[in-house]
C-alpha positions, 0 to 999 in steps of 0.5 A, spaced: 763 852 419 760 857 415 766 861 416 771 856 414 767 854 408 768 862 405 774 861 401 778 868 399 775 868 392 769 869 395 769 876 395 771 878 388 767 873 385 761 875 389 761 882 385 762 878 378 756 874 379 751 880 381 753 884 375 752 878 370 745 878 373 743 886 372 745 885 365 741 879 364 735 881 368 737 888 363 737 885 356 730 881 359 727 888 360 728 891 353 726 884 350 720 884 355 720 892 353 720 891 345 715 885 345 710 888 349 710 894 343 711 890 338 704 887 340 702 894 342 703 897 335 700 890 332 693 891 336 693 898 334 693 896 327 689 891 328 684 896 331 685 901 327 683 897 320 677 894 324 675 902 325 676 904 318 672 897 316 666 899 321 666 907 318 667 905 311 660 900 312 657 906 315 659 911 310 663 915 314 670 917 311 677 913 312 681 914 317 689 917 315 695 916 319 702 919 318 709 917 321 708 921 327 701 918 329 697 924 327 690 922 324 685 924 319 679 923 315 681 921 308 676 925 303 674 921 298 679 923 290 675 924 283 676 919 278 682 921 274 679 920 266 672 924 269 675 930 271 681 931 265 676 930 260 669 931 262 668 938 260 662 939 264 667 939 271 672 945 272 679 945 270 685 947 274 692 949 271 695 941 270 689 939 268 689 945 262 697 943 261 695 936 261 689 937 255 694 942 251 699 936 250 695 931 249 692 935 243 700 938 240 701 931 240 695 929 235 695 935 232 704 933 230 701 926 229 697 928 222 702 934 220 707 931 220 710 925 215 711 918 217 718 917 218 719 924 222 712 921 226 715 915 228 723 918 229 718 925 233 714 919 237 719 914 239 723 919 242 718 922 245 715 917 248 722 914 251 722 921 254 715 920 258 717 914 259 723 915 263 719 921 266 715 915 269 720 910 271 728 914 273 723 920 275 717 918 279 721 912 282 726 916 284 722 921 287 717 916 291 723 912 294 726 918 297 719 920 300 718 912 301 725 912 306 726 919 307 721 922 306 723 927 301 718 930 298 715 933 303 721 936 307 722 939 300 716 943 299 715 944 306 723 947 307 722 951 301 715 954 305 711 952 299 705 951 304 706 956 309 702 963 309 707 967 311 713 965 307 710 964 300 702 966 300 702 966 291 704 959 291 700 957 297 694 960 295 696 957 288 696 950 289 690 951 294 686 953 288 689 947 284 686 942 289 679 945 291 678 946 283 680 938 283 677 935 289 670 934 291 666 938 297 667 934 303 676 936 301 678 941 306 685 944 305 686 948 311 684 942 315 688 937 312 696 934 313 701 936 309 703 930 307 696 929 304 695 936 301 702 934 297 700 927 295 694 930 291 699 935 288 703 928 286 698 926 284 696 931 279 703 931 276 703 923 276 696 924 271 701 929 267 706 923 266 701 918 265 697 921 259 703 923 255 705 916 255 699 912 253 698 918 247 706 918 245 707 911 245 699 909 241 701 915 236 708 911 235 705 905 234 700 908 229 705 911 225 709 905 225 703 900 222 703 897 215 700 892 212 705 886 211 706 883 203 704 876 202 699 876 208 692 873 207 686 878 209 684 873 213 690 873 216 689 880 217 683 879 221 686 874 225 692 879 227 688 885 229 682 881 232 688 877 237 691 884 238 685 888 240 682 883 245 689 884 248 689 891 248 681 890 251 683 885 256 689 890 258 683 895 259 680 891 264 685 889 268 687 896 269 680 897 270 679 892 275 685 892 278 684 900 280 677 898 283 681 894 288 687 899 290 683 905 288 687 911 288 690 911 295 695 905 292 694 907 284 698 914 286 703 911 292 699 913 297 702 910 303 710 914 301 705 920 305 701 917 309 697 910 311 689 908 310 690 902 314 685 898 310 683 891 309 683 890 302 680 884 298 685 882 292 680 879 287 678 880 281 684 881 277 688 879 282 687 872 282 690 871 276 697 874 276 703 877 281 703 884 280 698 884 274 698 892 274 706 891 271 705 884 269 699 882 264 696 890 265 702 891 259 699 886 254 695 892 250 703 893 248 703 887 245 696 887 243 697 894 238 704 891 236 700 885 233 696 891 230 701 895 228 705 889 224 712 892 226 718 889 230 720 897 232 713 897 236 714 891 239 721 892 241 720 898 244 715 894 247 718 890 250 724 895 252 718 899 255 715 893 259 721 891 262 723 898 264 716 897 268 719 891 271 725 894 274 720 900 276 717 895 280 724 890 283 728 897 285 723 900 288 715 898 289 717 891 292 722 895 297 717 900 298 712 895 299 717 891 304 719 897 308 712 899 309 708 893 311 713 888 312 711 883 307 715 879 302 714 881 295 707 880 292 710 875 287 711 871 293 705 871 296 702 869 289 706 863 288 703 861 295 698 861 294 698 858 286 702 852 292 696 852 297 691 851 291 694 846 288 696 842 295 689 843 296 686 839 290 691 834 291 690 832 299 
């Protein structure tokens, strides 16, 4: 009876079905493969933010990871305003650069007429300010997906003893004169070594800015006819509790990231961390791009110049794109996250519903 039950397409159908059965069990197998390291990649995360929670409680340095794995302990960085300006701490070769072109700004500033100023500053401040916006955020998207900026120190041998001692020895000299006693140069990654020179550079930027874009708007200001003095009073006190409150959200915000995210650490490597957003960050999405540029509006009501407040405002958006065309990607490649405006969004929702129910 079983033999008559065989049909003649049995044979040819047998090896059908055994070969949609490997390639299901196969595609189970990878499924299985890459769900186990995801949770893999997930617990190792988990622990390392843990450890570095435990080792911060104990005073112990953070731990680094790059992209292939490798981890190091992250020295601890300067304040920036402290160790340009504080006389008392030495100065390297971009810090001198740095000093220098604060200076020839300020000293342009008085030798010059108002109206070469406010045509000299207006342009000079565009120049630093596309330096901020198209250079770095060029530069920190080509580190950010491809890792650019190291392969292009490191292909040209500028960290390699044997290739080019003065450069090396050069920029060795530029980190230690900057960085504290626990910074060892010989004993860290590369990617670390050239986030710290990314960084002095980002001061370089920074700086001239702020100081071309104040000096345009001092050179812009005026005293509008018809203006009562109590008007007067009323401007400027609402401008300089903008500019004041500008201050203290950058102040506030930089206690929370530190200068690990303040300089766009995690394009070079990542200091698994678990920060607390309060403060500053309770009040707005991306409060270091958003109200962290009220200062500009504030000294535009000082200034009482529309050329200041259109500058401003040019200024401010350009920081907006800055932040859409490359932070918030970079932020989504790195962590995987939706975009801090967002997350923000949420949780004003989740309050809300909370004081409804």
């Amino acid at each position: 009876m079983s033999a008559m039950l065989v049909t003649p397409q049995a044979p040819h159908e047998l090896p059908s079905l055994q070969s949609q059965s490997a390639d299901t069990e196969l595609r189970q197998r990878k499924a299985s493969a890459a769900a186990v390291a995801a949770v893999a990649v997930a617990v190792d995360q988990v622990e390392a933010e843990y450890d570095n929670e435990q080792r911060a409680k104990e005073g112990k340095p953070l731990m680094g990871r790059l992209k292939d794995g490798r981890q190091f302990e992250v020295p601890s960085t300067p304040d920036m305003l402290t160790s340009i300006f504080d006389p008392r701490q030495p100065k390297t070769p971009l810090d001198i650069l740095t000093l220098v072109s604060l200076g020839l700004q300020i000293v342009t500033y008085f030798v010059t007429s108002r109206q070469q100023a406010q045509a000299f500053f207006l342009v000079y401040f565009l120049f630093w300010r596309a330096a901020y916006n198209a250079g770095l955020g060029w530069v920190l998207n080509a580190q950010s997906t491809k890792g650019w900026l190291v392969s292009f120190v490191e292909s040209r041998g500028w960290l390699d003893q044997d290739k080019c001692p003065k450069i090396r020895e050069w920029i060795k000299q530029q980190l230690e004169t900057k960085m504290r006693s626990d910074y060892d140069f010989e004993a860290l990654p590369n990617e670390y070594n050239i986030w710290l020179l990314f960084r002095s550079i980002v001061d370089v930027i920074l700086l001239n800015d702020f100081v071309a874009y104040s000096l345009f708007a001092f050179s812009c200001t005026r005293l509008p006819e018809g203006h009562s003095g109590w008007a007067h009073i009323g401007r400027w006190a609402l401008g300089w509790t903008l500019i004041a409150f500008n201050a203290w959200v950058k102040l506030d915000a930089h206690r929370v990231v530190k200068d690990y995210a303040w300089y766009w650490g995690d394009c070079f490597f990542l200091c698994l961390q678990q920060l607390v957003f309060d403060g500053v960050y309770n009040l707005a999405p991306d409060p270091m791009y958003s109200i962290g540029y009220a200062g500009y509006y504030g000294l535009s009501l000082c200034s009482a110049s529309y050329a200041v407040f259109f500058v401003s405002l040019a200024a401010h958006f350009s920081q907006f794109l800055f932040l859409q065309l490359f932070e918030s990607p970079h932020i989504a490649r790195t962590y995987g996250e939706g975009s801090s405006v967002a997350a923000w969004a949420r949780k004003v929702a989740e309050r809300i519903r909370k004081k409804l129910c």
